[in-house]
N, C-alpha and C positions, 0 to 999 in steps of 0.2 A: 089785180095789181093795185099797190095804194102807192100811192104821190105825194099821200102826206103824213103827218106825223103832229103829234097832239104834243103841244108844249107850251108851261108858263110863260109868259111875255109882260113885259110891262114897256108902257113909255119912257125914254130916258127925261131928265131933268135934264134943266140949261147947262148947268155946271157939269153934267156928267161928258158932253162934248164940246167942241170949238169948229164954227164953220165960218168960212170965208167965203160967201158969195162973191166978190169980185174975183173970184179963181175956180170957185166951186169944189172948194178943198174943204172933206170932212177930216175930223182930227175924233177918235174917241180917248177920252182921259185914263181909260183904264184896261189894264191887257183882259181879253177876252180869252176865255176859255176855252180849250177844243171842241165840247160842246156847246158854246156860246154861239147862240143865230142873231145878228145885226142884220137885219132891214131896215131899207132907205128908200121911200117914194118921193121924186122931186118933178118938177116942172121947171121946163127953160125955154126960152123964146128965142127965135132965129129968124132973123128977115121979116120980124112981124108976124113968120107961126109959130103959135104954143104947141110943144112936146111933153108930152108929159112918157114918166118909166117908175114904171110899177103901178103899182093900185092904193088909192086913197082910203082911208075907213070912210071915207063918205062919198064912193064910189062903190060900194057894198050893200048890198043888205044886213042890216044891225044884227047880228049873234051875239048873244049875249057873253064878255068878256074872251071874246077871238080874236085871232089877227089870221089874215090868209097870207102866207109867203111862199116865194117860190123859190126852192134851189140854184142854187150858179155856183159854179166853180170857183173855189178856193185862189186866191193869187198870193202870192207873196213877195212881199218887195224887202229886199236886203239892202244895206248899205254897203255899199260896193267900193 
């Protein structure tokens, strides 16, 4: 069984999203494609512990031009 799946990735640029850390609200500037994969590693702190969700590239071992992501389920939010 394979888990994963081999695909071009790059980093977005600043201007490509908008985030507000005092809410922890990402915003991407441009619609994404059905087969479009956005992954998002972040770190938050509570009561003085760090959480971190997902995996950092420098929690890795360096592969040469990879990204490891995992799967989740799709959500969609409408404006209702």
């Amino acid at each position: 069984m394979q888990d994963f799946e081999i695909v071009y990735a790059r980093k977005p640029s600043a201007s490509d999203y908008y985030f507000n850390p005092q809410v922890g609200f990402l915003s991407v500037n441009q619609t994404l494609q059905s087969n479009d994969v956005l992954a998002v590693a972040y770190q938050y702190s509570y009561n003085g512990q760090i959480y971190q969700v997902g995996e950092f590239a420098a929690d890795v071992p360096p592969i040469p031009r990879s990204v490891q992501v995992r799967d989740l389920p799709r959500y969609y939010i409408s404006n209702c």
